[in-house]
SEMARVO-641927 format. One line per 5 residues: their letters; for each residue y, x, z of C-alpha. Coordinates in nm, 2 decimals, padded with zeros to 4 digits. Layout:
A) Y:X:Z; ...
***
This chain:
XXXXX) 00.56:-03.97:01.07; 00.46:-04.31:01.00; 00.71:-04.38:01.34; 01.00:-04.25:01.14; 00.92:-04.43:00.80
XXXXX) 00.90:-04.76:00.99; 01.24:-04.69:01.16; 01.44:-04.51:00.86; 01.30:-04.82:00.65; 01.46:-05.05:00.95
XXXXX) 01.77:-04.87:00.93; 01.80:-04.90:00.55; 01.72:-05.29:00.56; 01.99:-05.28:00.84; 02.21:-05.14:00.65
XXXXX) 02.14:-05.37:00.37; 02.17:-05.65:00.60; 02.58:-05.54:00.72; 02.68:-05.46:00.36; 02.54:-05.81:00.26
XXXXX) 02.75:-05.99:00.58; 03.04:-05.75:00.49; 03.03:-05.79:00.10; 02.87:-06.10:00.04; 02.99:-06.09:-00.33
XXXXX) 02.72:-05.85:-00.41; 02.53:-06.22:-00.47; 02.76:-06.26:-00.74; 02.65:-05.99:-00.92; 02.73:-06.05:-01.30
XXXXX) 02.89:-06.35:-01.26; 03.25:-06.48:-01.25; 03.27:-06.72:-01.04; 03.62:-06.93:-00.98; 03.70:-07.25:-00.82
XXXXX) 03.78:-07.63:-00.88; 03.87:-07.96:-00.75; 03.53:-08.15:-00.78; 03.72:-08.48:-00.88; 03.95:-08.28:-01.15
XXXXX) 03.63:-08.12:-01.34; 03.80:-07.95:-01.61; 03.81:-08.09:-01.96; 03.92:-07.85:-02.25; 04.07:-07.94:-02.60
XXXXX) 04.27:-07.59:-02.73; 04.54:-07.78:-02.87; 04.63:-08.06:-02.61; 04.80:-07.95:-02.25; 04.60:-08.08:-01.96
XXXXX) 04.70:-08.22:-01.59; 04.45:-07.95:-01.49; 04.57:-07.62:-01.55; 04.24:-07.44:-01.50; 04.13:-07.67:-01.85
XXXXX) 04.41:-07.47:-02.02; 04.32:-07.13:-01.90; 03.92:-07.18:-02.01; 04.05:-07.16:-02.37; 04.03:-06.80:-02.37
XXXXX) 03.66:-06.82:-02.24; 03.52:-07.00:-02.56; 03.77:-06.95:-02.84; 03.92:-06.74:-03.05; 04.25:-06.79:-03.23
XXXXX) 04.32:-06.58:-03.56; 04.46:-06.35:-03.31; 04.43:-06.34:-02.97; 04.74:-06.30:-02.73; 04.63:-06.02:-02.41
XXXXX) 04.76:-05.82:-02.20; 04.76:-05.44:-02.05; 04.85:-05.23:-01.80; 05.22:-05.23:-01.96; 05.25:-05.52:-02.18
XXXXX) 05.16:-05.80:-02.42; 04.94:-05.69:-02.73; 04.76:-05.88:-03.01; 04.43:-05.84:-03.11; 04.22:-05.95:-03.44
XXXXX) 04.07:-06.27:-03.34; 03.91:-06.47:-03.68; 04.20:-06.21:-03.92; 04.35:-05.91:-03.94; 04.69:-05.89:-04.07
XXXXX) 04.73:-05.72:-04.42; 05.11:-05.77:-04.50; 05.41:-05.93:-04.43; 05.61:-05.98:-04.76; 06.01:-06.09:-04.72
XXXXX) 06.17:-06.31:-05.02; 06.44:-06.54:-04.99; 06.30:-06.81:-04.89; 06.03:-06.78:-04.73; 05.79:-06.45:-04.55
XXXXX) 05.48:-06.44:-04.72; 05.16:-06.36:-04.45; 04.86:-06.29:-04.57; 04.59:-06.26:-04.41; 04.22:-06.13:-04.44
XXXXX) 04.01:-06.39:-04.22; 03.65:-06.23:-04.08; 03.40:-06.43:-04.25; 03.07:-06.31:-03.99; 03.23:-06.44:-03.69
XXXXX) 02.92:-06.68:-03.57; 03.02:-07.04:-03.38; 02.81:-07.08:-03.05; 02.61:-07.33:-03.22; 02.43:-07.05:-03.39
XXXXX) 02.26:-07.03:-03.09; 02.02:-07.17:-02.86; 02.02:-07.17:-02.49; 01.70:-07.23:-02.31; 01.49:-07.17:-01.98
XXXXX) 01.19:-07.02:-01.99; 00.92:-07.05:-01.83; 00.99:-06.79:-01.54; 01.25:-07.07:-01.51; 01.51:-06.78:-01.65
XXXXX) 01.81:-06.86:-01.92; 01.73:-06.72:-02.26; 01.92:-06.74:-02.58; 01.75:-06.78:-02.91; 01.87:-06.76:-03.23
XXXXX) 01.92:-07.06:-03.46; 02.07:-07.08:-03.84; 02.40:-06.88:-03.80; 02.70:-07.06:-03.85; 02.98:-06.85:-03.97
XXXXX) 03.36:-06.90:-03.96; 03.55:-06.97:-04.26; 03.85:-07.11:-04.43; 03.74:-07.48:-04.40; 03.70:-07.44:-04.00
XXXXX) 04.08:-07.28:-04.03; 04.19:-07.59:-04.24; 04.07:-07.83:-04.00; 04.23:-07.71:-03.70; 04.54:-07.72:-03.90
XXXXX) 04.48:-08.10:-04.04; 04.42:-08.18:-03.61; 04.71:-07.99:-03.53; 04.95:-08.18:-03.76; 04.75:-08.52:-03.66
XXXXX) 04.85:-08.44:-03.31; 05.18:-08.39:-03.40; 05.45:-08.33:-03.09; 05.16:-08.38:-02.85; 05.07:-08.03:-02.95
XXXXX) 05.24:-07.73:-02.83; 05.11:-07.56:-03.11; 05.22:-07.84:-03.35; 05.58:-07.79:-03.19; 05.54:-07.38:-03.25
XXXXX) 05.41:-07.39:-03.61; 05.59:-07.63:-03.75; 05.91:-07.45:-03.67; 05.76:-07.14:-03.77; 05.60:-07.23:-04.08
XXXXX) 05.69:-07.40:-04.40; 05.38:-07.62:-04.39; 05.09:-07.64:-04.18; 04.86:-07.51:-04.49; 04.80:-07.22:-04.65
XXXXX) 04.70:-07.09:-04.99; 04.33:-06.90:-05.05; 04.10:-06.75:-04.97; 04.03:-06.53:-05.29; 03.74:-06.32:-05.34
XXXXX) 03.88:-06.08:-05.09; 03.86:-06.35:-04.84; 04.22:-06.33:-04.84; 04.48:-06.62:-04.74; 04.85:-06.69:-04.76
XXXXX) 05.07:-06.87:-04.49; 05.45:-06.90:-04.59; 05.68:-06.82:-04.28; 06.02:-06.97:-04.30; 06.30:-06.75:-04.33
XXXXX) 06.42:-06.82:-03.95; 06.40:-06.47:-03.83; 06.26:-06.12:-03.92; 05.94:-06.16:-03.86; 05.75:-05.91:-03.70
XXXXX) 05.37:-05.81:-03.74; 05.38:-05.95:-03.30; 05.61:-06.24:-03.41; 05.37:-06.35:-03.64; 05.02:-06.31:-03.47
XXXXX) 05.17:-06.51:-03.14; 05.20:-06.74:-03.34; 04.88:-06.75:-03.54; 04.72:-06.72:-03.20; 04.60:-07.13:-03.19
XXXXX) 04.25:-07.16:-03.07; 04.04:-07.25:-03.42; 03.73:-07.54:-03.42; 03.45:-07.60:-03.68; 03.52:-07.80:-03.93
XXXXX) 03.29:-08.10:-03.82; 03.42:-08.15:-03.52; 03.56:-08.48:-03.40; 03.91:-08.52:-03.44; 03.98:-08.68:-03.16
XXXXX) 03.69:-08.61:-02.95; 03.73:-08.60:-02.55; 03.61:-08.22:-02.53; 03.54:-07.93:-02.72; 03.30:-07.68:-02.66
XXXXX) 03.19:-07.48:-02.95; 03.37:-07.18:-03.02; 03.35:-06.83:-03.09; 03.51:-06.67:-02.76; 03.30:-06.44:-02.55
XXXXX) 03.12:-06.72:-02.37; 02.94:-07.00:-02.48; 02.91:-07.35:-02.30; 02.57:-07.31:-02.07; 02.59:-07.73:-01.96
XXXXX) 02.76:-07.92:-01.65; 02.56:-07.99:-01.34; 02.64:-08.11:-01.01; 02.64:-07.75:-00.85; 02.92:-07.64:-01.14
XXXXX) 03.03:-07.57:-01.53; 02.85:-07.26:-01.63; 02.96:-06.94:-01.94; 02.72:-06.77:-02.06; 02.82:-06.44:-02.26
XXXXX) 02.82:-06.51:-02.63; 02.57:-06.26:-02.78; 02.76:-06.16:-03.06; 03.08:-06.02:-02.84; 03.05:-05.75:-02.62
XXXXX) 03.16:-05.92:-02.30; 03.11:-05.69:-01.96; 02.98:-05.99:-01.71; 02.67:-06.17:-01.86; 02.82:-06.53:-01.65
XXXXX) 03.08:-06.72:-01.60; 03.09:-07.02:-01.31; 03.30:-07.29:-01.21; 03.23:-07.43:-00.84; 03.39:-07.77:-00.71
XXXXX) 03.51:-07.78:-00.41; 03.65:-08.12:-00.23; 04.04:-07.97:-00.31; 04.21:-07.66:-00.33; 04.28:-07.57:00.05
XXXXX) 03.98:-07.37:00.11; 04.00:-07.12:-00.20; 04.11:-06.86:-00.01; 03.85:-06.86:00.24; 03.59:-06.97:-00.03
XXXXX) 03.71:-06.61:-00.20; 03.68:-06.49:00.17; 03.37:-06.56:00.25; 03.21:-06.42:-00.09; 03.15:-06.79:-00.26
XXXXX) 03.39:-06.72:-00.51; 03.50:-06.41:-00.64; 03.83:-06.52:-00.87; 04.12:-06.70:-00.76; 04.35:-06.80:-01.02
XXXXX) 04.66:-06.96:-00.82; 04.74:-06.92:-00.45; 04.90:-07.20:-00.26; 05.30:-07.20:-00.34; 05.22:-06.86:-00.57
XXXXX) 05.26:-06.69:-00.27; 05.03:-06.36:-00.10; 04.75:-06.50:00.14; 04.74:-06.35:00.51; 04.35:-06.45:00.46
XXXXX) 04.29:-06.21:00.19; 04.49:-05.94:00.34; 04.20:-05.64:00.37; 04.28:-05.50:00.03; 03.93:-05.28:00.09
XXXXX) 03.80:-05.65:-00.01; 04.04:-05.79:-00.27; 04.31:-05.69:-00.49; 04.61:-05.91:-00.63; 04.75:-05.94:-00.99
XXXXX) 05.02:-06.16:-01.10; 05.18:-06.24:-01.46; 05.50:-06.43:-01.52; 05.62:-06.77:-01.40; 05.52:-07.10:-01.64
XXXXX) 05.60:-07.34:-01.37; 05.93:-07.43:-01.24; 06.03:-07.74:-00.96; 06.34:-07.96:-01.02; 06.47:-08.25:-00.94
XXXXX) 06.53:-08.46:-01.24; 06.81:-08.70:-01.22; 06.84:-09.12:-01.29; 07.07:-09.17:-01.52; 07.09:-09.54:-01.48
XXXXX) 07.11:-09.50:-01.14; 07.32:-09.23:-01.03; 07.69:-09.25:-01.27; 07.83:-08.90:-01.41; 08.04:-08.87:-01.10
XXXXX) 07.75:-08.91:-00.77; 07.52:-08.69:-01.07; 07.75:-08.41:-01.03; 07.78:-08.47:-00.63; 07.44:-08.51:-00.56
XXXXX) 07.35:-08.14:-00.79; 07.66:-07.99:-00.56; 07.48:-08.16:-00.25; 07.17:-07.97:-00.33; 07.15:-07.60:-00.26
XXXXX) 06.81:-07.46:-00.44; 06.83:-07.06:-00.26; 06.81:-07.34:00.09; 06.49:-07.48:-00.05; 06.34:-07.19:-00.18
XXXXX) 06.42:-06.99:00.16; 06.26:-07.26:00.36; 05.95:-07.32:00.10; 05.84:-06.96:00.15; 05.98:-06.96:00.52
XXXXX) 06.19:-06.64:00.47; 06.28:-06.46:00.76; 06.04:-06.67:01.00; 05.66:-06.51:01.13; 05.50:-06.73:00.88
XXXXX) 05.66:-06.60:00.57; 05.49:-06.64:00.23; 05.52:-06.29:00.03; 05.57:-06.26:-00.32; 05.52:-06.03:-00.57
XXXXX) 05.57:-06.02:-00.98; 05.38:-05.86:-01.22; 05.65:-05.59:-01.23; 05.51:-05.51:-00.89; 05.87:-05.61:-00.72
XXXXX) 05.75:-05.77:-00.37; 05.96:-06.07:-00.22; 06.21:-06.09:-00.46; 06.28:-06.45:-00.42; 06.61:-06.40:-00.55
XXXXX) 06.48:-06.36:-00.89; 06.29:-06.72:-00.91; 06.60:-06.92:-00.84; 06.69:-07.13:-01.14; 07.05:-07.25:-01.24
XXXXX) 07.01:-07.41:-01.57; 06.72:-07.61:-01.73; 06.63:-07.25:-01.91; 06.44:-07.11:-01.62; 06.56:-06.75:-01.49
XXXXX) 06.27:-06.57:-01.63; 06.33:-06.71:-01.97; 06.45:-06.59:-02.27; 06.75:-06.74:-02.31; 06.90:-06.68:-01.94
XXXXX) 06.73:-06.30:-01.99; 06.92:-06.24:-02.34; 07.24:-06.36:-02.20; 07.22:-06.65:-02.47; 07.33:-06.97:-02.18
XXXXX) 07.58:-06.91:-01.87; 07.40:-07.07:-01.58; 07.62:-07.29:-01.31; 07.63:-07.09:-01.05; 07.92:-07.25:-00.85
XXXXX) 07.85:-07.63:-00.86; 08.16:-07.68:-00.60; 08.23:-07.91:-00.31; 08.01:-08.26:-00.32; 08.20:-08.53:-00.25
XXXXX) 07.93:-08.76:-00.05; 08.17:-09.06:-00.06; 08.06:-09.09:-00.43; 07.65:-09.16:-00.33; 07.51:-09.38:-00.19
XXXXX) 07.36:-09.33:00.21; 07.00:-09.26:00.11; 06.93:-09.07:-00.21; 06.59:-09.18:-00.29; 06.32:-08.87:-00.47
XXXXX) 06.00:-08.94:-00.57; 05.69:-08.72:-00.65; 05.30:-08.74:-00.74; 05.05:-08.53:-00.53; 04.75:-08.62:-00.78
XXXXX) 04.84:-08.39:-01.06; 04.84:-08.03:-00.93; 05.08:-07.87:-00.67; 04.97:-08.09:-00.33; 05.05:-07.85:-00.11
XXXXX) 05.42:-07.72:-00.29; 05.52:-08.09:-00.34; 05.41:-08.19:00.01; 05.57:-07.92:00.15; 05.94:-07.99:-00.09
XXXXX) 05.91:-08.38:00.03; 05.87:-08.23:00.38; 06.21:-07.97:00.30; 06.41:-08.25:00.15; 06.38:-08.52:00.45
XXXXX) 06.47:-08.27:00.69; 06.80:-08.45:00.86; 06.93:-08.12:00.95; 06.98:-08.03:00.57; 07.17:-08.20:00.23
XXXXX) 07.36:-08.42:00.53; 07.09:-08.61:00.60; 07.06:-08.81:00.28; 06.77:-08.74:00.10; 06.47:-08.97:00.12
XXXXX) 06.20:-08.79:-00.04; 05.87:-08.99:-00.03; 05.50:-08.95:-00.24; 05.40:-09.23:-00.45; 05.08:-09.30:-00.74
XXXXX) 05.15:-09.25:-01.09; 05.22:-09.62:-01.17; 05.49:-09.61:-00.89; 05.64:-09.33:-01.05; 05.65:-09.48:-01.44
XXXXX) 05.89:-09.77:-01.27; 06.17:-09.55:-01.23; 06.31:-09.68:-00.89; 06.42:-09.33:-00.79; 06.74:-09.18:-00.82
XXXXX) 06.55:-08.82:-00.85; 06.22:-08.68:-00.96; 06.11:-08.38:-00.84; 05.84:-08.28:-01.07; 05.69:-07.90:-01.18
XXXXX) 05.78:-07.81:-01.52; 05.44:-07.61:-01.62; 05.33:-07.43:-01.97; 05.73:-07.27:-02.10; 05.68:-06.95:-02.24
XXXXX) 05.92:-06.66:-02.17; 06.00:-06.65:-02.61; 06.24:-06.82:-02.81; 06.05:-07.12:-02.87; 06.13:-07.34:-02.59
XXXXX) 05.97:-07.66:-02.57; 06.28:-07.87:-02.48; 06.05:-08.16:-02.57; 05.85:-08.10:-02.25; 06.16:-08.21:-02.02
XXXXX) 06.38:-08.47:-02.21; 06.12:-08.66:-02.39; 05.78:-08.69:-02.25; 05.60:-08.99:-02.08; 05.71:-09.04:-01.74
XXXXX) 05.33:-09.08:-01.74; 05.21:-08.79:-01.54; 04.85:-08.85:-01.66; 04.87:-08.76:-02.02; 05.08:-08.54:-02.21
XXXXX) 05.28:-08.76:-02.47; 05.57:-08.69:-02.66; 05.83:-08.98:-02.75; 06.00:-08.80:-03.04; 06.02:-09.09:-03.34
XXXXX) 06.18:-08.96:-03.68; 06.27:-09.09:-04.00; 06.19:-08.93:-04.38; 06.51:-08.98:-04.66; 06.18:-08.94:-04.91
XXXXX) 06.26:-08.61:-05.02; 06.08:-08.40:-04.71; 06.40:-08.42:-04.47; 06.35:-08.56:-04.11; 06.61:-08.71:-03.88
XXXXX) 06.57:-08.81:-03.53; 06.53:-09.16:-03.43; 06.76:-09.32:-03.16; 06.42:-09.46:-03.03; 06.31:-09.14:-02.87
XXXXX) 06.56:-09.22:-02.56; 06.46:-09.56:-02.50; 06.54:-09.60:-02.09; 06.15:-09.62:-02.00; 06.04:-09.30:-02.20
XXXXX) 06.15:-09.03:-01.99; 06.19:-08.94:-01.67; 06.59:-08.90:-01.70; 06.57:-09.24:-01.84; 06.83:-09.18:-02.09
XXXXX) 06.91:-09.50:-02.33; 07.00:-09.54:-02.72; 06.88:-09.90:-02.71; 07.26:-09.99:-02.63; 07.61:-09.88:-02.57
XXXXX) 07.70:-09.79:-02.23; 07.95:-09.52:-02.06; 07.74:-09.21:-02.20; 07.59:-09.34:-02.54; 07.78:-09.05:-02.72
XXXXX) 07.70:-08.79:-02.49; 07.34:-08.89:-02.46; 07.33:-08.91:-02.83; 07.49:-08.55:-02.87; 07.17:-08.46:-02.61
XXXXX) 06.94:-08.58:-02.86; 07.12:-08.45:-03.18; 07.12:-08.09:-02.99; 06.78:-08.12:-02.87; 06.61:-08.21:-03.17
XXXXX) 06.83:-07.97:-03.36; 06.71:-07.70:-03.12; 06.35:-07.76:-03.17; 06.38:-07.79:-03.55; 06.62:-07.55:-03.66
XXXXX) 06.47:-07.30:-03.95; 06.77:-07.02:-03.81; 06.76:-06.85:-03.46; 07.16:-06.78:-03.47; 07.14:-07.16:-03.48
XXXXX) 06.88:-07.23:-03.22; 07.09:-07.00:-03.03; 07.41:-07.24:-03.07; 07.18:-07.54:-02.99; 07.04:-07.38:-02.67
XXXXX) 07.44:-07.28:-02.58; 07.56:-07.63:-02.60; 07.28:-07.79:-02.43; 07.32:-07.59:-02.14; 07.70:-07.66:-02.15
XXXXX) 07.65:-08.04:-02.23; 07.39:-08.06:-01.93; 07.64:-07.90:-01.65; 07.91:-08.20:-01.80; 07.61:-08.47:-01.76
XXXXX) 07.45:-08.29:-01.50; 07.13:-08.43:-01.54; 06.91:-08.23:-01.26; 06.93:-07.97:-01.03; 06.77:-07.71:-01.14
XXXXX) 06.53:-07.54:-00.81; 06.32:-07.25:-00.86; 06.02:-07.13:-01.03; 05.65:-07.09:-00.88; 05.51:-06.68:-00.89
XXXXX) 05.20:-06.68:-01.05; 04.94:-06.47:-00.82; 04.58:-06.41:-00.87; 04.32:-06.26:-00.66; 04.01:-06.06:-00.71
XXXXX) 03.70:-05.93:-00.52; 03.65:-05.57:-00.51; 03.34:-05.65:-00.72; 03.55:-05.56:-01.02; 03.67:-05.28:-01.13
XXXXX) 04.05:-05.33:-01.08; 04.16:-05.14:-01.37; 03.95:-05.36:-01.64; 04.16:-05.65:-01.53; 04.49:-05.66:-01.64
XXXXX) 04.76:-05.98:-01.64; 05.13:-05.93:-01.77; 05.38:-06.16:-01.91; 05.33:-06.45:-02.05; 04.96:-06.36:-02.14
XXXXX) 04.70:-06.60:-01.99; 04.50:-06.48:-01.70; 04.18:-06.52:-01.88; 04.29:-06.35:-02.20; 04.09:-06.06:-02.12
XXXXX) 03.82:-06.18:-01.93; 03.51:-06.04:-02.16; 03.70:-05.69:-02.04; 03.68:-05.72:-01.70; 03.35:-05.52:-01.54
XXX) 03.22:-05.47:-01.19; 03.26:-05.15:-01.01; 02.93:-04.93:-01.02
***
């Protein structure tokens, strides 16, 4: 008897033993775990894009906006965040929104983390902090401080008569005034209401910010990781959430793999990995495309004329082909949140509104398609591109420098070569290629993001300058094109062959970005498409799929990505199987 208990107890621990080698994620029980670049630790401000996407996509982990942008099965949704919507009233001149903002929503700082003396994490209660109207005004007063460094600035303030609002009353009621740009929808209006909101003492400039009132609270940064813990007050499904550095990005996939990790939130070149292939193990979800390649052209380089031969020169469905390897034994699948698998087709772009956005999708531009004959006698012997490997994409820019010096292809004039960031702010290219990250598949377009940021590609800054008649009314600045300040390096500083198109270019863009009517932003959009296959400042590549991958541990249906909706958005969701 005792014979067969010692030998069925062996089996069991045998057992135990294979499922543990087999499914080493069942040590990440309750816990999250996804990876990062040890030398790019994350840093998150709400408001401010980062050169680290993953710092972007940990908003949704510790803050709530008034309403919170997610996703299912079949579709973007909003959900009450600090409000709930109580009516949308339509005068002439303005939509009023008001709002009923939820006034026991606790900040993190409400609570206490500590170890005990079992050495386990506890949270203790402290004085409860609660949200209110002050926190909401604060954000707003950053968000305006920021100005065009803010995506959200660039949204509300084309949204919204003035970044303020009137209230609350004794309901706890408030008042934003929506201008008359568009009927506004109950959606319409809590995407864009969906800004991450800070307490009111916070630092307005301060490096980070980690107080919130998302599902998980900041648990500290040591050497091993950045570690979530779930805020007591939401009713989050997985108690933690970890980030692990790793030395870089090319061992994610057998990190995940091996059971180390158990989230994978981009895939090298957005493409399906061979590695995590056993879908007994993993499972794959995907949302839309924010990131898009092109090369972006020299205008004080290349003339009009070797512009327009050097875009004809350059075949983008050539490039995307070889990037995934189509057709060869080391293709790299694909497949969209629709579910549609290697439709490659799809992600070729043809005008600086990607294919996936909502002006190519609405019909609203034309894309060039036929871009005609190049005439190489108008360029030069060596067509000189330059990138940056040290802010995101290694492996896809690597592999495009690699595409673009093939002598086989483009007649053997490209020189494609990596250099630092100071390199790049020079300007001694005649192309960029560069990833345009963060557009969102809506009308708001952030046109700012490609003709007037930094060529800087270690901050996000804007080089919009404006002027004020005194009466409220703003005019662009001939300053914002100033040669050095963008990575077209367009110039206003002086006449030259182009001044009046380039100054049309602004006139559009800015009127784009700041038009109160969406027939007019419509126009806008129209004629800078038009005005940009005359100039032909870029050629236009492809965008990147967005893939993510999951262990087993989780429940595959809890986890849903779709859209534009970020892939953390429903993170306090998501459970492991039982």
């Amino acid at each position: 008897m005792k014979k067969g208990l010692i030998i069925g107890g062996g089996l069991v621990l045998a057992a135990a033993i294979v499922l543990f080698i087999l499914k080493p994620w069942k040590n990440l029980d309750n816990h999250i775990v996804i990876p990062y670049i040890a030398h790019q630790q994350p840093l998150i401000d709400p408001h401010l894009p980062s050169s680290i996407p993953l710092s972007d996509k940990l908003d949704e982990v510790l803050f709530d906006g008034l309403f919170n942008v997610s996703a299912t099965r079949g579709g973007i949704t909003y959900e009450d965040g600090l409000a709930e919507l109580v009516d949308i009233r339509k005068g002439n001149r303005a939509y009023e929104v008001v709002l009923r903002l939820k006034p026991r929503k606790k900040w993190h700082n409400s609570y206490e983390i500590k170890t005990n003396e079992d050495g386990e994490t506890v949270i203790e209660d402290k004085k409860a902090v609660y949200f209110t109207a002050r926190d909401l005004n604060f954000t707003l007063r950053r968000i305006q401080r920021l100005g065009s460094l803010s995506p959200d600035f660039l949204l509300l303030s084309q949204s919204m008569e003035r970044l303020e609002f009137s209230g609350p009353d004794d309901n706890n009621e408030i008042i934003f005034r929506f201008k008359p740009i568009r009927d506004w929808s109950s959606d319409d209006i809590k995407e864009m209401l969906s800004f991450k909101i800070l307490p009111y003492d916070s630092d307005v400039m301060a490096r980070e910010y980690t107080d919130g009132t998302g599902p998980y609270m900041d648990a500290g940064r040591e050497t091993e990781g950045i570690h979530f813990l779930k805020n007591p007050a939401e009713t989050a499904n997985v108690e933690h959430v970890d980030l692990k550095p790793f030395i870089d990005n090319s061992t994610y996939t057998t990190e995940l793999n091996n059971g180390n990790i158990n989230v994978l939130l981009s895939t090298p070149y957005g493409a399906l990995s061979p590695i995590l292939d056993d879908t007994s193990d993993f499972f794959v979800k995907s949302n839309i495309s924010t990131t898009n390649f092109a090369l972006l052209f020299n205008t004080q380089r290349l003339n009009r004329e070797q512009r327009k031969a050097l875009r004809a020169l350059i075949n983008n469905k050539v490039v995307m082909e070889r990037f995934f390897k189509v057709g060869s034994p080391q293709q790299r699948h694909i497949v969209d949140y629709k579910g549609n698998r290697d439709n490659y087709d799809d992600y070729l772009n043809y005008s600086l509104f990607p294919s996936t956005s909502y002006y190519v999708e609405e019909n609203i531009v034309e894309p060039l398609k036929d871009k005609g004959t190049p005439d190489l006698s108008l360029l030069p012997d060596s067509i000189v591109i330059q990138a940056t490997l040290n802010f995101g994409y290694r492996e896809e820019y690597s592999d495009l420098i690699e595409i673009f010096n093939d002598p086989a292809l483009f007649s053997g004039r490209l020189r494609a070569r990596a250099v630092n960031n100071e390199e790049l702010k020079k300007g001694n290219y005649d192309a960029l290629l560069i990833a345009i990250s963060g557009y969102r598949n809506n009308f708001f377009f952030n046109l700012y993001n490609i003709f007037l940021r930094e060529p800087d590609l270690s901050l996000h800054k804007i080089n919009l300058v404006t002027d004020s008649d005194g009466k409220g009314n703003r005019s662009f600045n001939t300053a914002s094109f100033a040669g050095d300040n963008n990575f077209f390096r367009l110039d206003l500083s002086a006449q030259g062959d182009e001044y009046n198109d380039i100054y049309t270019l602004l006139d559009y863009v800015y009127g784009f970005m700041s038009t109160r009517e969406v027939s007019d932003r419509h126009e806008y959009a129209r004629r800078i498409d038009l005005l940009d296959q005359e100039m032909a400042l870029g050629s236009w590549l492809f965008s990147l799929p967005s893939t993510a991958y999951f262990s087993r541990q989780f429940d595959e249906k809890s986890i849903n990505l779709y859209g534009h909706a970020a892939q953390l958005s429903t993170i306090e969701k998501w459970r492991e199987k039982k």
